[in-house]
C-alpha positions in Angstrom: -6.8 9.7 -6.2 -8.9 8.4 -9.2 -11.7 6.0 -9.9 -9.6 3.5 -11.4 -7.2 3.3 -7.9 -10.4 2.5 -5.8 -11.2 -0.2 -8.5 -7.7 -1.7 -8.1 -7.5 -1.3 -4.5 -11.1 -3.2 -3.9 -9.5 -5.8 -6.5 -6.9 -6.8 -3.9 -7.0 -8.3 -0.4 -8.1 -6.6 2.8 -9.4 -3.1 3.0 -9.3 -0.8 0.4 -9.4 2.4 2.1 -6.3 0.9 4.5 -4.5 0.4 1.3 -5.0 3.7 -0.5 -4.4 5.9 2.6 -1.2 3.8 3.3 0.0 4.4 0.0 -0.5 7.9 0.7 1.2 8.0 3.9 3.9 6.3 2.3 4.8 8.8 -0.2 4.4 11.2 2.7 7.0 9.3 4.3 9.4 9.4 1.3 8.8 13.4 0.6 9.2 14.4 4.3 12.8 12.6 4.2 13.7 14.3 0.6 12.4 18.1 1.0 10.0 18.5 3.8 12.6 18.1 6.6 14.0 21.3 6.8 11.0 23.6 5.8 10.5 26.3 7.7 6.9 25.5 7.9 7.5 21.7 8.5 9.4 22.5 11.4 7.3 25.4 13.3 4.8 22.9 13.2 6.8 19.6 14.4 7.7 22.3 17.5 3.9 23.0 18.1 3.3 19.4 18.0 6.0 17.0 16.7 5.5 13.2 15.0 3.8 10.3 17.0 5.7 7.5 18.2 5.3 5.4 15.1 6.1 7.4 12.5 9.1 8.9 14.4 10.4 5.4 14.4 9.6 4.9 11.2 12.0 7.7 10.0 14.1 6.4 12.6 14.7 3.3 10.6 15.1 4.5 7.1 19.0 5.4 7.7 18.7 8.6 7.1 20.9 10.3 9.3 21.6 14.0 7.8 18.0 14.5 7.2 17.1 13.8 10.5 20.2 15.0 12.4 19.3 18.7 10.8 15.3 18.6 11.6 16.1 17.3 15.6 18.8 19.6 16.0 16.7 22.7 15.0 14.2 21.1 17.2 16.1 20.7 20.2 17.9 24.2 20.4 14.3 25.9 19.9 12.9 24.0 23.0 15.8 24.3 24.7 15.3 28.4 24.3 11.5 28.3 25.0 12.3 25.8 28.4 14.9 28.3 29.3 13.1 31.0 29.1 10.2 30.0 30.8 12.3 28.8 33.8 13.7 32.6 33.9 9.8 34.2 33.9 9.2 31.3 36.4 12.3 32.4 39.0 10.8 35.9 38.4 7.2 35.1 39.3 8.0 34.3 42.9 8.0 37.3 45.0 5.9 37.8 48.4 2.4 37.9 46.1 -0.5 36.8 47.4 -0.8 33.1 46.1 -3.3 33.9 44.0 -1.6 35.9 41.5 1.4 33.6 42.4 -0.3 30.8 40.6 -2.4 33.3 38.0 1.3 34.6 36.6 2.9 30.8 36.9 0.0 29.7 34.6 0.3 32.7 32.0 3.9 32.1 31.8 3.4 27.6 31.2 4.5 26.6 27.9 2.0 26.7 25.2 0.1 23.0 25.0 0.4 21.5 21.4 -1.4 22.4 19.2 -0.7 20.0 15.8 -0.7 16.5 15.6 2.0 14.4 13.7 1.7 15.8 10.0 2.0 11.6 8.4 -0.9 10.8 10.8 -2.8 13.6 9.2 -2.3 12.7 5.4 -3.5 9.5 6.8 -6.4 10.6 8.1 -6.9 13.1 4.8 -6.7 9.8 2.5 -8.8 7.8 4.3 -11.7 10.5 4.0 -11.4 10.9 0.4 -10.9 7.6 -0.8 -14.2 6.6 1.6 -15.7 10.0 -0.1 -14.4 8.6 -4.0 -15.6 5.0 -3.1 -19.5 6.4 -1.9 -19.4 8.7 -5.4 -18.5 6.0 -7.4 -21.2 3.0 -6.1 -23.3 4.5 -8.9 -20.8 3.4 -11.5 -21.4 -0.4 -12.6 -17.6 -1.5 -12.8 -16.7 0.0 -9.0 -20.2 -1.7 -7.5 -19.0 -4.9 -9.2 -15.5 -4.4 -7.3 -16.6 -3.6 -4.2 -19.4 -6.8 -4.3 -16.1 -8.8 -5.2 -14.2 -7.3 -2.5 -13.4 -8.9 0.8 -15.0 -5.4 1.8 -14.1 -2.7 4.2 -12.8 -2.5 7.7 -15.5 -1.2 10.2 -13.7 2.4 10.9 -13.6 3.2 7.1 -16.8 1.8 6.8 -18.4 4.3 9.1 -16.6 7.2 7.6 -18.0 6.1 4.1 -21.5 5.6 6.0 -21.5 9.5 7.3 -20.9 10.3 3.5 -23.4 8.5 2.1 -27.5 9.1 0.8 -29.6 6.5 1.5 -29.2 5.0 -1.6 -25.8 4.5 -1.4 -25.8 3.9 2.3 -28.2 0.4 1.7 -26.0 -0.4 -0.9 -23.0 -0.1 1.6 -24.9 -1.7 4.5 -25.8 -4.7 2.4 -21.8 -5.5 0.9 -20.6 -4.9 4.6 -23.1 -7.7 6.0 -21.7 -10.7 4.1 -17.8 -10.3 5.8 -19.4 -10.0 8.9 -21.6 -13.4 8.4 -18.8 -15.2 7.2 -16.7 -14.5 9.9 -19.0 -14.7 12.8 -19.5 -18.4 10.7 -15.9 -19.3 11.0 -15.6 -18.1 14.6 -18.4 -20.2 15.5 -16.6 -23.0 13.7 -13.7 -22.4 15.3 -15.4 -22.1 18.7 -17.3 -25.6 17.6 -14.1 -27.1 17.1 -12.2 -26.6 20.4 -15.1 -28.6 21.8 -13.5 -32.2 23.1 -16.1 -34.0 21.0 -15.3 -32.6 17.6 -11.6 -31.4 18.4 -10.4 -34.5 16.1 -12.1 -32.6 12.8 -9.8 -31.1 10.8 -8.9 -27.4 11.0 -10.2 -25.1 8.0 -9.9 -21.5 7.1 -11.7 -21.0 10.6 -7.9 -20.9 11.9 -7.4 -17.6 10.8 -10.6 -15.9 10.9 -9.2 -14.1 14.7 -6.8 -12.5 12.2 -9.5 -11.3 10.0 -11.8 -10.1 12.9 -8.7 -7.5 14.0 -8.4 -6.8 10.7 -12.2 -6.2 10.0 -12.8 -4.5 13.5 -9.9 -2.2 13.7 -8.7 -1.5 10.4 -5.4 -3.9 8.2 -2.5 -4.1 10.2 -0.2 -1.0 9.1 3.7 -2.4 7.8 5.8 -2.2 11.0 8.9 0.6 11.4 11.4 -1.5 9.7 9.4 -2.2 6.7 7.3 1.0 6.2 10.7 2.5 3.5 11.6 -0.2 1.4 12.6 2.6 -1.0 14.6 4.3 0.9 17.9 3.4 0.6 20.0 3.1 3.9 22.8 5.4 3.7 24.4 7.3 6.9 
């Protein structure tokens, strides 16, 4: 990730950072389907923690079967082993102990609690640091301040993470450009509010409609592309 992509992510609508780190995730996405599948690594660490619900799904609905079929299958017959297993330690673990070390040996013998969270998630995460860490570095240059000033701004998570990066210089700087989305749209939601009242319900409706939308939006991040839409690349094939 360059200057330049932070420039042309601030140039567009909504969050920047949401936009970079869900480029990233997507070619994330596209990789783990190609190569990552079926790597030895990949999969000791899908065991020790496995993909969260979304980007299962997501998967899920690319179409592609093989890939897929090969990783869960792998999957499956190593937890299948380790449940086994521990259900045989388990039988053997009850004998006329005292309860004590009934319960001491049970709990030695429990399967391991994960460890790893969903590997997309992560690159997600990753992405979202550094492009908050790029966009902090670069408020010094005059063509990325003039972007971000331009910008709709940030969402209030990214914003923070940029914040924790910043000196104080560049943390005024960011406190400043943050403050006008918020004024607008605690201005439309008061007009909004203003206008559900019976005596000036007849007004007509402005952008106020949709500034609910751009409060999620602002307070907890851009919406990310639903399961069905997250591939578009991907062509379907079984």
């Amino acid at each position: 990730m360059e200057k330049w992509q932070i420039i042309g992510a601030l140039r567009q609508s909504g969050c920047a950072i949401c936009r970079l780190a869900e480029e990233d995730e997507a070619r994330h996405l596209y990789w783990f389907l190609d190569e990552e599948y079926y790597l030895a690594s990949t999969l000791e660490d899908l065991l020790d923690g496995g993909l969260c619900n979304r980007h299962a799904w997501v998967l899920a609905d690319s179409g592609r079967v093989y890939q897929q079929s090969a990783m869960y299958q792998w999957l499956a017959q190593e937890t299948q082993s380790g449940l086994a297993r521990y259900l045989v330690h388990l039988k053997a673990a009850e004998r006329p102990w005292p309860w004590w070390a009934f319960y001491k040996k049970r709990k030695a013998l429990a399967p391991p609690n994960p460890t790893k969270s969903c590997p997309i998630c992560d690159t997600y995460d990753a992405s979202a640091a550094y492009a908050a860490h790029l966009l902090v570095t670069c408020l010094g240059d005059p063509e990325t301040l003039e972007a971000f000033r331009a910008s709709p701004g940030i969402c209030l998570p990214h914003f923070r993470l940029a914040l924790k990066q910043a000196n104080p210089r560049q943390a005024e700087v960011l406190l400043a450009e943050e403050l006008v989305p918020l004024r607008a749209l605690g201005a439309n939601l008061a007009e909004y509010l203003r206008k559900t009242d019976y005596r000036y319900v007849h007004e007509p409706k402005g952008e106020e409609r949709h500034a609910w939308r751009r409060a999620a939006a602002l307070f907890s991040g851009e919406r990310r592309a639903p399961a069905a839409d997250a591939l578009p690349w991907i062509r379907r094939v079984t």
